[in-house]
N, CA, C and O of each residue as an XYZ file, in Angstrom:
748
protein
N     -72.494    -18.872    -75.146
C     -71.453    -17.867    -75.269
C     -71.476    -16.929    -74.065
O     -72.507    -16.949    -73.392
N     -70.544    -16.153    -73.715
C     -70.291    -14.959    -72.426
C     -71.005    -14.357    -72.821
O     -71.471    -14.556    -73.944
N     -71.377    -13.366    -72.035
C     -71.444    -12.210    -72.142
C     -70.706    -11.659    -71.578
O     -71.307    -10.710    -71.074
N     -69.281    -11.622    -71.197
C     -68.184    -10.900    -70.475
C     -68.896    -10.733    -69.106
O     -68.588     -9.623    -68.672
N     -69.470    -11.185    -68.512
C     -69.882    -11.123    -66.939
C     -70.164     -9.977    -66.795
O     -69.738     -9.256    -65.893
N     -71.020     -9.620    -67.785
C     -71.431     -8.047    -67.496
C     -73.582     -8.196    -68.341
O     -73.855     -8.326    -69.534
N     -74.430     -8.119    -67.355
C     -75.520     -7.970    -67.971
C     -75.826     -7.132    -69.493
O     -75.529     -5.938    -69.487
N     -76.308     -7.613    -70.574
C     -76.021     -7.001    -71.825
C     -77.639     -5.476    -71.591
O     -78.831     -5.781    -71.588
N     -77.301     -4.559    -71.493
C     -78.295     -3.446    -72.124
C     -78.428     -3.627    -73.284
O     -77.459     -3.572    -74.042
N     -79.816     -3.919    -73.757
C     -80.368     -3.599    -75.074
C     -80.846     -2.391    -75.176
O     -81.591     -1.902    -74.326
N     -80.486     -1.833    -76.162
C     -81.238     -0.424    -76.463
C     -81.994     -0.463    -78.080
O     -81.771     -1.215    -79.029
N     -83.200      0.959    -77.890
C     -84.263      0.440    -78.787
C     -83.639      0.137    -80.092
O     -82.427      0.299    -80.238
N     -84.333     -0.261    -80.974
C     -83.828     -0.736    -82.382
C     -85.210     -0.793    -83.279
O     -86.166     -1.153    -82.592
N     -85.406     -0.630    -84.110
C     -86.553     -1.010    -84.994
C     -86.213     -2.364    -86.139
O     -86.824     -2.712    -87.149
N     -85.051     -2.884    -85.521
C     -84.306     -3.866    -86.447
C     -85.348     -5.008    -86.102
O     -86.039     -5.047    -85.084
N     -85.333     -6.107    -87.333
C     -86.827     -6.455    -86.993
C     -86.151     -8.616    -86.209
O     -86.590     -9.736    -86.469
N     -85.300     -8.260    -85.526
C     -85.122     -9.346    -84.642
C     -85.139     -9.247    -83.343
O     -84.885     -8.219    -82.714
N     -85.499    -10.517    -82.797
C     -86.249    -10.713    -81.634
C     -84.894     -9.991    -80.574
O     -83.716     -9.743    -80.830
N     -85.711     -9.823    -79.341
C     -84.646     -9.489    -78.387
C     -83.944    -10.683    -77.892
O     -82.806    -10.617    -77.427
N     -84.681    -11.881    -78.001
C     -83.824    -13.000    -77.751
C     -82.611    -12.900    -78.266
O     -81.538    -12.540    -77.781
N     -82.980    -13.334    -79.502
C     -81.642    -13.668    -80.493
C     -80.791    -12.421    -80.516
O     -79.611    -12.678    -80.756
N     -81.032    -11.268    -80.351
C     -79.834    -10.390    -80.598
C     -79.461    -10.195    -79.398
O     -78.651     -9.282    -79.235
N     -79.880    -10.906    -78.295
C     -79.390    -10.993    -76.721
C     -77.999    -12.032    -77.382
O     -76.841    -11.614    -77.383
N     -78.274    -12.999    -77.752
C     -77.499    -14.040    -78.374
C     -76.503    -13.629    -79.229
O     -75.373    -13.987    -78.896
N     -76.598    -13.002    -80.200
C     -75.984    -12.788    -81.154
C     -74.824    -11.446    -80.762
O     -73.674    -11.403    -81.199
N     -75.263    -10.721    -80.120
C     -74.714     -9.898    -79.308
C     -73.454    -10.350    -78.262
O     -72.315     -9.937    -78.046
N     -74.231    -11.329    -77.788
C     -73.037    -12.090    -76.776
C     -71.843    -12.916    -77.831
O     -70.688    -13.001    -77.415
N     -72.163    -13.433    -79.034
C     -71.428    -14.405    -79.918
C     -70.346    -13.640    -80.296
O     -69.257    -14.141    -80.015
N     -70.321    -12.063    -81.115
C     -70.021    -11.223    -81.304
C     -69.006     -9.937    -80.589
O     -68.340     -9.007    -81.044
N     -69.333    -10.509    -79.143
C     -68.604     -9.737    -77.893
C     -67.164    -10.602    -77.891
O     -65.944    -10.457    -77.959
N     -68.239    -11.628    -77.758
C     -66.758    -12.629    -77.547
C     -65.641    -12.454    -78.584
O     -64.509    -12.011    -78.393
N     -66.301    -12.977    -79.935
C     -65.767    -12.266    -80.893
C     -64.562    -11.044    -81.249
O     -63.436    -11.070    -81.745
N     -65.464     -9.984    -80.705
C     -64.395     -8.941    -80.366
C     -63.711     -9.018    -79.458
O     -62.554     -8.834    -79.835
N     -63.769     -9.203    -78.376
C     -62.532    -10.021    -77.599
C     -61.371    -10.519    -77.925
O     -60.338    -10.016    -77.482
N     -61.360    -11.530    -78.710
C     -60.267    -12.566    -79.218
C     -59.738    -11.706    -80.635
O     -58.565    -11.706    -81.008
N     -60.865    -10.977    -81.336
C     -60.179    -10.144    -82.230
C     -59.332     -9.304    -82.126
O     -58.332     -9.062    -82.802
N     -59.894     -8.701    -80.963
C     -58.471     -7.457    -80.189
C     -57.410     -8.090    -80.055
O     -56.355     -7.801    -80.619
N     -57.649     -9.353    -79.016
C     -56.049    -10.007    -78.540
C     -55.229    -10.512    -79.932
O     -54.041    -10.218    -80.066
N     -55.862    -11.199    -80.832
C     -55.010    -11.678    -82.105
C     -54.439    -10.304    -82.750
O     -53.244    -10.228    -83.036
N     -55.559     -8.936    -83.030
C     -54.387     -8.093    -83.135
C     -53.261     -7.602    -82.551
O     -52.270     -7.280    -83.207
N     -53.341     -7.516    -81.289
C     -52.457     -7.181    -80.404
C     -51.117     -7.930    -80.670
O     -49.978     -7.462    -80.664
N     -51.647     -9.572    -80.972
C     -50.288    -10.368    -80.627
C     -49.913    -10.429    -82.061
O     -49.005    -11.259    -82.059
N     -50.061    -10.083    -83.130
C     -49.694     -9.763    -84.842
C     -49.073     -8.254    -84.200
O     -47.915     -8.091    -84.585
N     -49.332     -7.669    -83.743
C     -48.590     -6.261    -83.478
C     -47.481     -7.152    -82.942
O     -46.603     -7.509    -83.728
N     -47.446     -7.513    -81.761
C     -46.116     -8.529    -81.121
C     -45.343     -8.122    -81.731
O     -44.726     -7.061    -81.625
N     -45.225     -9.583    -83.053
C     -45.064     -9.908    -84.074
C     -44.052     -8.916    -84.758
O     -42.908     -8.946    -85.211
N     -44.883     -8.193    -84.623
C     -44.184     -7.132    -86.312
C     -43.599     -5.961    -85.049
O     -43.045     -5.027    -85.628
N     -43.586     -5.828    -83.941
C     -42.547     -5.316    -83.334
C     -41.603     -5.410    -83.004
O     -40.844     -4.449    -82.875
N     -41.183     -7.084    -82.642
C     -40.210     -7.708    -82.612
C     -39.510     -8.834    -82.960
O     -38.753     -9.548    -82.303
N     -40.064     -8.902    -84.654
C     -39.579     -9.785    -85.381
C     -37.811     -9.461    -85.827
O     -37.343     -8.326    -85.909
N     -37.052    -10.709    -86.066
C     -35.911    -10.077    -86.461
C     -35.593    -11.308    -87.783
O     -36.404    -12.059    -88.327
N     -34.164    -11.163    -88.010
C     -34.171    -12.160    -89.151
C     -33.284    -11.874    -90.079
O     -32.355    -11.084    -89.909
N     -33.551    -12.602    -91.294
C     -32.942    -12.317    -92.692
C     -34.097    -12.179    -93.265
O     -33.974    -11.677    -94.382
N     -36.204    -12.638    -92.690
C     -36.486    -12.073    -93.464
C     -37.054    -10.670    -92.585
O     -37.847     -9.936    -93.175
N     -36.855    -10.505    -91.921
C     -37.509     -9.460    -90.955
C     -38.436     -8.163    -91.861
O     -39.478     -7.670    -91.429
N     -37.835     -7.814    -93.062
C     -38.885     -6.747    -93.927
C     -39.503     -6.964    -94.139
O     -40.370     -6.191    -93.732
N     -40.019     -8.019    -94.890
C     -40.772     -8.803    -95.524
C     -41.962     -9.126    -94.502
O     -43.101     -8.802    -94.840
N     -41.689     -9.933    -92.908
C     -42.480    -10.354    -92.259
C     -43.580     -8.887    -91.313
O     -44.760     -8.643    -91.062
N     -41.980     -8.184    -91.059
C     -42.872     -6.801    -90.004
C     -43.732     -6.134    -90.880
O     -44.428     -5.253    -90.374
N     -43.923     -6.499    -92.906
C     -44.471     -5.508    -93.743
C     -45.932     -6.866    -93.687
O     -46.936     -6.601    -94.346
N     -45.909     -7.685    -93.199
C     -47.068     -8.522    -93.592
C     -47.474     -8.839    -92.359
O     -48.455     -9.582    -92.344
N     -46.946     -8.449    -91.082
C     -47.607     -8.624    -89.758
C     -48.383     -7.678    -89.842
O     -49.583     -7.863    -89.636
N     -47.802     -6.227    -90.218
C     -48.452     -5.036    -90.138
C     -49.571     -4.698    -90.907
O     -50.323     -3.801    -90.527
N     -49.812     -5.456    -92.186
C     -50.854     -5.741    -92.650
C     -51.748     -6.403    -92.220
O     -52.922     -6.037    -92.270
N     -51.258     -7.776    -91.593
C     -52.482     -8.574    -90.856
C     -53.332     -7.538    -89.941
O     -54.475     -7.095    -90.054
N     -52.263     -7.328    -88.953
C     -52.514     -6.619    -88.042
C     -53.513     -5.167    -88.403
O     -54.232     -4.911    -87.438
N     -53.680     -4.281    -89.461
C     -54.671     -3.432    -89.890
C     -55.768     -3.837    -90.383
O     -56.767     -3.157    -90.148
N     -55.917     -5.256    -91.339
C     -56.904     -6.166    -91.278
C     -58.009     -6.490    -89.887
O     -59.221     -6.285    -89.821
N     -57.477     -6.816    -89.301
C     -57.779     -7.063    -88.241
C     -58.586     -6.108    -87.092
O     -59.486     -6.290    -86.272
N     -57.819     -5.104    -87.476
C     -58.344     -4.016    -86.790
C     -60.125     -3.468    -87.543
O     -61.106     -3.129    -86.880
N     -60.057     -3.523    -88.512
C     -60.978     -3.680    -89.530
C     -62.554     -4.156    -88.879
O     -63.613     -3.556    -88.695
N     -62.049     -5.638    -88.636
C     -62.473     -6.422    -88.533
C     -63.458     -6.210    -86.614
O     -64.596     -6.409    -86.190
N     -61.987     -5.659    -85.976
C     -62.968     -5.747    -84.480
C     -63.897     -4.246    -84.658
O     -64.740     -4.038    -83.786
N     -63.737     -3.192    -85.804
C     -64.606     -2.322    -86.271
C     -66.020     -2.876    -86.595
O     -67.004     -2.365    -86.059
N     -66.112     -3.675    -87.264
C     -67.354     -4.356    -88.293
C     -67.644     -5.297    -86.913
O     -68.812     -5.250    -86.528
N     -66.967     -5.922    -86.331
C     -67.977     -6.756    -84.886
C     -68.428     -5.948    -83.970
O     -69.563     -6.044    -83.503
N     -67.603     -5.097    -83.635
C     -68.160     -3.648    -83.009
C     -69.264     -2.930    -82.961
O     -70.030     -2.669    -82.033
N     -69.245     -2.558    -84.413
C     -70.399     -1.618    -84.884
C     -71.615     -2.565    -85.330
O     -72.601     -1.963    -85.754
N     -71.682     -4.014    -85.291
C     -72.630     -4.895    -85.660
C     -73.191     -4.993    -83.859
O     -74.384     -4.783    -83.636
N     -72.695     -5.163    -83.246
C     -73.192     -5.528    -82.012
C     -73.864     -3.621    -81.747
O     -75.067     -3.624    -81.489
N     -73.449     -2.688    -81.777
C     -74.674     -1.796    -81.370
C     -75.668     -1.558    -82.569
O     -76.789     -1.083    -82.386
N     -75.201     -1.907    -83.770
C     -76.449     -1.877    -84.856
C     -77.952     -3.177    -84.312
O     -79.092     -3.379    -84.731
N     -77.194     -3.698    -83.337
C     -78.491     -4.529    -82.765
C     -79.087     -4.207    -81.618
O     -79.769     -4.959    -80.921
N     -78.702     -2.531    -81.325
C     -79.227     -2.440    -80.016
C     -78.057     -2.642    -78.748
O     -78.179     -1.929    -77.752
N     -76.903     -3.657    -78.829
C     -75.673     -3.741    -77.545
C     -75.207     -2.746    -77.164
O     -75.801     -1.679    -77.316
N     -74.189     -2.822    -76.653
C     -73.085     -2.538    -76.012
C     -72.119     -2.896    -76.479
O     -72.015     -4.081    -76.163
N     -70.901     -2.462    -77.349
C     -70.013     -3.048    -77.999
C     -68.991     -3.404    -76.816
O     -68.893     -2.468    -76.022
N     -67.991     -4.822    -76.410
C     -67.128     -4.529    -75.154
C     -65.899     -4.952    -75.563
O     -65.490     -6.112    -75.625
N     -65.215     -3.719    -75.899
C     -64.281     -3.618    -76.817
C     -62.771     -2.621    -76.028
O     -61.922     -1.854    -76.483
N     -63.078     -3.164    -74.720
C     -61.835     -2.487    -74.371
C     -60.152     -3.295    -74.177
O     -59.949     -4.294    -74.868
N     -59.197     -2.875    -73.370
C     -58.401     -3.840    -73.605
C     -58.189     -4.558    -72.533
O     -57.225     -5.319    -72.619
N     -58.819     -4.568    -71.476
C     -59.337     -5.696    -70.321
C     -60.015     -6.476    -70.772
O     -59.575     -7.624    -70.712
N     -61.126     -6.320    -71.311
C     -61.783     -7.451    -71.466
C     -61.321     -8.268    -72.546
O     -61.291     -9.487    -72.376
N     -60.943     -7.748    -73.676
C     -59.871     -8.620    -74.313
C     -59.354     -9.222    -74.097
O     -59.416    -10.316    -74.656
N     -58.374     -8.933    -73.033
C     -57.154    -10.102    -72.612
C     -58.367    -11.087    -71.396
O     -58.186    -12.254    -71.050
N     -59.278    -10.394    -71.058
C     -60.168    -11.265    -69.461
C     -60.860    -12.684    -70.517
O     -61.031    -13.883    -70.300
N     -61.133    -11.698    -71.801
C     -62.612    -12.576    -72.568
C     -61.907    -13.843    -73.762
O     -62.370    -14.851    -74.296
N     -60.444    -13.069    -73.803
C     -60.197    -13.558    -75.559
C     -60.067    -15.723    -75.365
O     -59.839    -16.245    -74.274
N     -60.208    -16.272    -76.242
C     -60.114    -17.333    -76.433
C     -58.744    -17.912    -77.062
O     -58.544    -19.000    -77.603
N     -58.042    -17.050    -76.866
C     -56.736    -17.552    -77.631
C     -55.545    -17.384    -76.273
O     -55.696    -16.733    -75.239
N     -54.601    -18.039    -76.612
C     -53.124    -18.162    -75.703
C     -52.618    -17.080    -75.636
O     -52.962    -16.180    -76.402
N     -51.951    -16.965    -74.969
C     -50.787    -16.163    -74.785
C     -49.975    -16.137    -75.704
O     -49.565    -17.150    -76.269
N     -49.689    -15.163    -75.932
C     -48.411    -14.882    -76.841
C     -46.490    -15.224    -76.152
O     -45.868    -14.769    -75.192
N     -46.252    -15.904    -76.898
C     -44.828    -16.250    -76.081
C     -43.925    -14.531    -76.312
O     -44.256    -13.704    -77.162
N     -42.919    -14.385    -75.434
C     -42.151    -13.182    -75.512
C     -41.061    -13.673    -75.389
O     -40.181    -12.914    -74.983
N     -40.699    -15.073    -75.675
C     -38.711    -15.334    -75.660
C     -38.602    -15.582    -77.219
O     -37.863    -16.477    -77.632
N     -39.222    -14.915    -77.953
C     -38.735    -15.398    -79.433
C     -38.606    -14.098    -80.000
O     -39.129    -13.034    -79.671
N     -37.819    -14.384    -80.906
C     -37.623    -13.208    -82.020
C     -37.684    -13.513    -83.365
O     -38.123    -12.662    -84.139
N     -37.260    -14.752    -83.832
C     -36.785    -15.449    -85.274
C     -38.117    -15.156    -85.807
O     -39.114    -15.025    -85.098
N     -38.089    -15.015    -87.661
C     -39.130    -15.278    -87.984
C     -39.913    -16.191    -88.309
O     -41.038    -15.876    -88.697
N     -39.643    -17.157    -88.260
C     -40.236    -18.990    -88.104
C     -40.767    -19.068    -86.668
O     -41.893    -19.544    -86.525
N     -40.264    -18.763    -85.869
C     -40.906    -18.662    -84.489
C     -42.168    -17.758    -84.432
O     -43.161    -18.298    -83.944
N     -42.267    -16.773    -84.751
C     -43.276    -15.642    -85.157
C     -44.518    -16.132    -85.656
O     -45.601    -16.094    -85.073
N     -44.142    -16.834    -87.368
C     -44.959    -17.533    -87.714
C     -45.857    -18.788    -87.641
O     -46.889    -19.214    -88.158
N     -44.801    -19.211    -86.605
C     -45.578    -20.660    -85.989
C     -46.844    -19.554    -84.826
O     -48.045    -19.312    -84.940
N     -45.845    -19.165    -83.836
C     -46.855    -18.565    -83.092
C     -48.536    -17.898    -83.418
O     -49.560    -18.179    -82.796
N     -48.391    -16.985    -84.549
C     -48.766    -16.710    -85.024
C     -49.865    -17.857    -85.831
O     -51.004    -17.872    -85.364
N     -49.647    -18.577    -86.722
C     -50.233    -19.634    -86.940
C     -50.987    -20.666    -86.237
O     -51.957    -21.309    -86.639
N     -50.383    -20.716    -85.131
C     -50.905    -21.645    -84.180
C     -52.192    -20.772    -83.089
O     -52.782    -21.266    -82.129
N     -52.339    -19.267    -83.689
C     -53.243    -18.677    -82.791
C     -54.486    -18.418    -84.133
O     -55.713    -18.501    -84.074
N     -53.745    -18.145    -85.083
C     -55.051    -17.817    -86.515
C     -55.741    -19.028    -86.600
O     -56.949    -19.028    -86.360
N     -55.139    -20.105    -86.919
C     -56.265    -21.886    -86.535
C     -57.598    -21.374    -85.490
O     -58.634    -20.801    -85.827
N     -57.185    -21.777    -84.218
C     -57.846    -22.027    -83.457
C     -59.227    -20.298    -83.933
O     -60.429    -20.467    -84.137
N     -58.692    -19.238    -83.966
C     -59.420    -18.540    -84.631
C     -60.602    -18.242    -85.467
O     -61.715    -17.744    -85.294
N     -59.673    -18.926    -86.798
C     -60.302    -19.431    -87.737
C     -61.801    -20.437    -87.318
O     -62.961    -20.033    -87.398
N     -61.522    -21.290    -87.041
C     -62.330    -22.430    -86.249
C     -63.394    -21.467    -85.528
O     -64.497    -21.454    -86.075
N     -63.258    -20.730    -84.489
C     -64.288    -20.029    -83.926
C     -65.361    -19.211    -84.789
O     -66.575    -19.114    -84.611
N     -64.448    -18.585    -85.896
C     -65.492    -17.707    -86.742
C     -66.504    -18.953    -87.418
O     -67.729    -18.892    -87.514
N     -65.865    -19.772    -87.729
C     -66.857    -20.850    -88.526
C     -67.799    -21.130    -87.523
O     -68.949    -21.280    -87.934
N     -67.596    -21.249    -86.207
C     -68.246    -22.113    -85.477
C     -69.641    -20.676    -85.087
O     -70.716    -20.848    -84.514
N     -69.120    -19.479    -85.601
C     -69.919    -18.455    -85.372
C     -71.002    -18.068    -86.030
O     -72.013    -17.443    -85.711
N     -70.457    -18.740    -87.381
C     -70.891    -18.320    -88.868
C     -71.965    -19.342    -88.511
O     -72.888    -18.638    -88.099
N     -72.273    -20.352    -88.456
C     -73.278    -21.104    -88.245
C     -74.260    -21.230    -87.124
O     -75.384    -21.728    -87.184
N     -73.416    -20.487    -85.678
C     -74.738    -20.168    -84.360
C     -75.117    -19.146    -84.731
O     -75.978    -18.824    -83.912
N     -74.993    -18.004    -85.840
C     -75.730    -16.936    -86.163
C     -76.439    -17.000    -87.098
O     -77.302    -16.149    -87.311
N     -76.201    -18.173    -87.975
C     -77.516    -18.559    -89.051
C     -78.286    -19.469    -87.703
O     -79.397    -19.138    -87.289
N     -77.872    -20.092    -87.392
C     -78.943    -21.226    -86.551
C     -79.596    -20.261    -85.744
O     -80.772    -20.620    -85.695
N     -79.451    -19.256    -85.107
C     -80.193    -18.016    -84.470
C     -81.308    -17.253    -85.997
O     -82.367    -16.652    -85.814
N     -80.839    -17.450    -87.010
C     -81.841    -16.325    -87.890
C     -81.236    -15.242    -88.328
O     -81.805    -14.520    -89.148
N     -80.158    -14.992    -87.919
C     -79.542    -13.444    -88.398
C     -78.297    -13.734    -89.240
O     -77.184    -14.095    -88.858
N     -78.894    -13.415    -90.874
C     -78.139    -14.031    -91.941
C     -77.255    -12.844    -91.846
O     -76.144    -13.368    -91.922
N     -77.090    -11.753    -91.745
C     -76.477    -10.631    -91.742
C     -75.193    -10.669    -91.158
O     -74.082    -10.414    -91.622
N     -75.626    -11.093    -89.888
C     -74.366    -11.466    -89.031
C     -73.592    -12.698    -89.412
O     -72.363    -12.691    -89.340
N     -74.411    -13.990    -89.904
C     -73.472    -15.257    -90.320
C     -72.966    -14.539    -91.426
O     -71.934    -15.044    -91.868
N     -73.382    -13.448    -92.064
C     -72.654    -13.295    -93.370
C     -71.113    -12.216    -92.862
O     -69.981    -12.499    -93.255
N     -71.320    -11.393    -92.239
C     -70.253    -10.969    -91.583
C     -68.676    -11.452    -91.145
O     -67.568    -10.916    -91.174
N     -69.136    -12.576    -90.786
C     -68.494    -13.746    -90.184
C     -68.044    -14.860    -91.419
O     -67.127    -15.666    -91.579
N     -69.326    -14.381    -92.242
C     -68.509    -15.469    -93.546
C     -67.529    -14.494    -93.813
O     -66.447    -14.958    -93.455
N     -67.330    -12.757    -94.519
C     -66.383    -12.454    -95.038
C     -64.975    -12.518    -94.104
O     -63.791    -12.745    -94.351
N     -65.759    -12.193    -92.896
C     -63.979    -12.408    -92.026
C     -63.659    -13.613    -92.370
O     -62.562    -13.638    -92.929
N     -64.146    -14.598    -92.271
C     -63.391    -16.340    -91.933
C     -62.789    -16.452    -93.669
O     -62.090    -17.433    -93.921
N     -62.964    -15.844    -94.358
C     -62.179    -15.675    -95.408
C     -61.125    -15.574    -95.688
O     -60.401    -16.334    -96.331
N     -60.935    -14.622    -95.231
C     -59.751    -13.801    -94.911
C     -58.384    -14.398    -94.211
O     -57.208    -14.633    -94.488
N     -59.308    -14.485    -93.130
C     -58.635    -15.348    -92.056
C     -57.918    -16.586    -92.017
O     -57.120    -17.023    -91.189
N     -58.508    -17.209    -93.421
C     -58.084    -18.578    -93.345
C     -57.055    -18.373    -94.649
O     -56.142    -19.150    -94.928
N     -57.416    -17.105    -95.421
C     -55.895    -16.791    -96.759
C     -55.013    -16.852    -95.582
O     -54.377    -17.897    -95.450
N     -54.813    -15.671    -94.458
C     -54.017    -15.126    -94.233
C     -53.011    -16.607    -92.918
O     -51.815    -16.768    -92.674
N     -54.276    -17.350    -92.424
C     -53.549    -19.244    -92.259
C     -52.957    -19.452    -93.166
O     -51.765    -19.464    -92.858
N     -53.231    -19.796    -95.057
C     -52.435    -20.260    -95.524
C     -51.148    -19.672    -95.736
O     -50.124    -20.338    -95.887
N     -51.229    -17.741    -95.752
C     -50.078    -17.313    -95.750
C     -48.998    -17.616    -94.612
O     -47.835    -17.696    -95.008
N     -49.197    -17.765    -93.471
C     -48.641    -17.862    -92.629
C     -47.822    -19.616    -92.594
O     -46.695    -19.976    -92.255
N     -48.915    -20.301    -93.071
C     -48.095    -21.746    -93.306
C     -47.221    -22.126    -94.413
O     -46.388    -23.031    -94.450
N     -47.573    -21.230    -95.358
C     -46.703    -21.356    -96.688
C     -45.486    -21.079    -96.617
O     -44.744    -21.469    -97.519
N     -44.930    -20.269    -95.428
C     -43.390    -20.058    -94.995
C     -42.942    -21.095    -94.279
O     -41.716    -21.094    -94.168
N     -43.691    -22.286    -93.572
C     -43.204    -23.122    -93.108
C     -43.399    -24.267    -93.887
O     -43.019    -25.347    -93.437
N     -43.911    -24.203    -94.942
C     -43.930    -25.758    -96.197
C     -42.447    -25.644    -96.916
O     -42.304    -24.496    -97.338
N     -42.004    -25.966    -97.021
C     -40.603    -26.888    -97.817
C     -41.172    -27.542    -98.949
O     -41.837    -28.557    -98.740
N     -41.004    -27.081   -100.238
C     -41.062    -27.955   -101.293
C     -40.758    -29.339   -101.613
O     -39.573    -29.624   -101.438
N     -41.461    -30.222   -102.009
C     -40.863    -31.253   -101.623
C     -40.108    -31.201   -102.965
O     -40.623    -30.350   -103.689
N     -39.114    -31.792   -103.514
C     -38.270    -31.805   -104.460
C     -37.338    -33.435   -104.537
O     -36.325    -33.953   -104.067
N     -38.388    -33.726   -105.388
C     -37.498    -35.248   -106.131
C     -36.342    -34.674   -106.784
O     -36.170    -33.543   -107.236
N     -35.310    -36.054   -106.723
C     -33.919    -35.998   -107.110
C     -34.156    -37.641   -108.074
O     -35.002    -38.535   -108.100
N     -33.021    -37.371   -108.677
C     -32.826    -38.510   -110.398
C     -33.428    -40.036   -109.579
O     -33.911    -40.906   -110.303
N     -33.367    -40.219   -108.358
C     -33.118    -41.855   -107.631
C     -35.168    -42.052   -107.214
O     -35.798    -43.103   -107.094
N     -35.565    -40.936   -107.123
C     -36.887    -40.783   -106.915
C     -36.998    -40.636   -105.455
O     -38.118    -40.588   -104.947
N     -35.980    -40.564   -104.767
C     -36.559    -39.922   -103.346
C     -36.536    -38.680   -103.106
O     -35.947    -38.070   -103.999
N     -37.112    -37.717   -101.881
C     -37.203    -36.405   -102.138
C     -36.285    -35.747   -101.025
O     -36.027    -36.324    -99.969
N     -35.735    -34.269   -101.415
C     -34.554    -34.249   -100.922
C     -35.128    -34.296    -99.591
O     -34.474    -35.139    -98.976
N     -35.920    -33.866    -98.932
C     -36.477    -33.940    -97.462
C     -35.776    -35.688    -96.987
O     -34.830    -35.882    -96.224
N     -36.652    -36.826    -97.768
C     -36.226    -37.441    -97.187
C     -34.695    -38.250    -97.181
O     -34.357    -39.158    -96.421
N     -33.837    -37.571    -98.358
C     -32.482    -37.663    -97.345
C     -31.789    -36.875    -96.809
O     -30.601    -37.087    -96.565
N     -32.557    -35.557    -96.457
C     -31.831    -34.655    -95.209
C     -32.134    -36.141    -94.096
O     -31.306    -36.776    -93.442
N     -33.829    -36.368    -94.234
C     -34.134    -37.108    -92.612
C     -32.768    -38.225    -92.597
O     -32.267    -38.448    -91.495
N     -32.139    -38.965    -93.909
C     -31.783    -40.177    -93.536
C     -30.707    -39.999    -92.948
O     -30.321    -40.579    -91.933
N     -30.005    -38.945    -93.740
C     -28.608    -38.519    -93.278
C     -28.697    -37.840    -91.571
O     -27.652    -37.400    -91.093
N     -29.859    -37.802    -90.820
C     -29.731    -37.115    -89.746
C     -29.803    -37.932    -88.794
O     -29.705    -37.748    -87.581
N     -30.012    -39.013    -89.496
C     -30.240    -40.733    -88.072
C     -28.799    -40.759    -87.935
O     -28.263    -41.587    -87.198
C-alpha cells in the first residue's frame, strides 16, 4: 500500500502493536481515506447536479450517501492517529492518492448519476474487503473490524444504487417476459 509519498511519523502510543504493523496499517488506511474523500466528493457531484423526474428523491439520497461517508473518512482518520500516524486527509492528496475514476461532468439524468455512481461504489466496495482482510492478516482486529462495519454499508448503499437500474422482470399470459418482447420488437 502508499504511503502517499510522504515518510509516515509515528508518534508515541502505548497501543500494544508493533510499529511495524501500524507502519502498515496506517498506510492501508491513508489510502483508504483518500478514495473515501474522492467518493464523497463525487456523491456530492451527484446530488448537485442531478436533474430529472426523479431528481428529489435522488439529491435526498446522494446527500445522505454523501454524510455517510463523511462519517466514515472521520472513523479512518481518527483510527490512523489512534495508532500513533498522521491522518492525510486533505483534498490533494485525495484526488493525487484516491483509487477511483474520475467523475464524468457531461451528465445530468438520474440513471446516468446512478450508473456513475455505482460503477465507483463496486470497485470501492472491493477495496474495503480487500482491507478488511490485510488488517486481520497484519493482527489488528480493530481495524479489520472498522472496515467490516464500513463495507457494510457500502455494499447496502451498491444495492441501493443498482435497484434503480433493475427492471422487474414481468411474465405475460404466453410465458415470455415483457423485457424480452421490448428486445424482440427492437430487432
Amino acid at each position: 500500500m502508499s504511503t502517499n509519498g510522504r515518510s509516515q511519523t509515528l508518534y508515541p502510543t502505548r497501543i500494544d502493536i508493533s510499529v511495524e504493523v501500524r507502519t502498515q496499517v496506517i498506510a492501508i488506511l491513508n489510502q483508504t481515506l483518500a478514495s473515501t474523500l474522492d467518493l464523497k466528493t463525487q456523491v456530492k457531484q451527484a446530488h448537485w447536479n442531478v436533474k430529472g423526474m426523479d431528481f428529489y428523491q435522488l439529491h435526498e439520497l446522494f446527500d445522505e450517501m454523501a454524510t455517510e461517508l463523511e462519517e466514515y473518512t472521520d472513523m479512518f482518520a481518527e483510527r490512523v492517529t489512534a495508532l500513533g500516524g498522521l491522518a492525510l486527509g486533505t483534498a490533494r492528496v485525495a484526488a493525487s492518492q484516491s483509487t477511483l475514476p474520475e467523475y464524468p461532468f457531461d451528465i445530468l439524468s438520474g440513471k446516468d448519476h446512478i450508473v456513475a455512481l455505482a460503477d465507483r461504489f463496486a470497485p470501492y466496495a472491493k477495496s474495503l474487503r480487500e482491507a478488511i482482510a490485510q488488517t486481520d492478516d497484519l493482527g489488528d482486529a480493530d481495524t479489520a473490524d472498522l472496515y467490516t462495519e464500513v463495507s457494510r454499508t457500502i455494499d447496502k448503499r451498491l444495492w441501493f444504487l443498482e435497484a434503480h437500474l433493475q427492471a422487474p422482470e414481468t411474465t405475460s399470459k404466453d410465458g415470455t417476459t415483457i423485457q424480452e418482447k421490448v428486445k424482440a420488437k427492437s430487432k
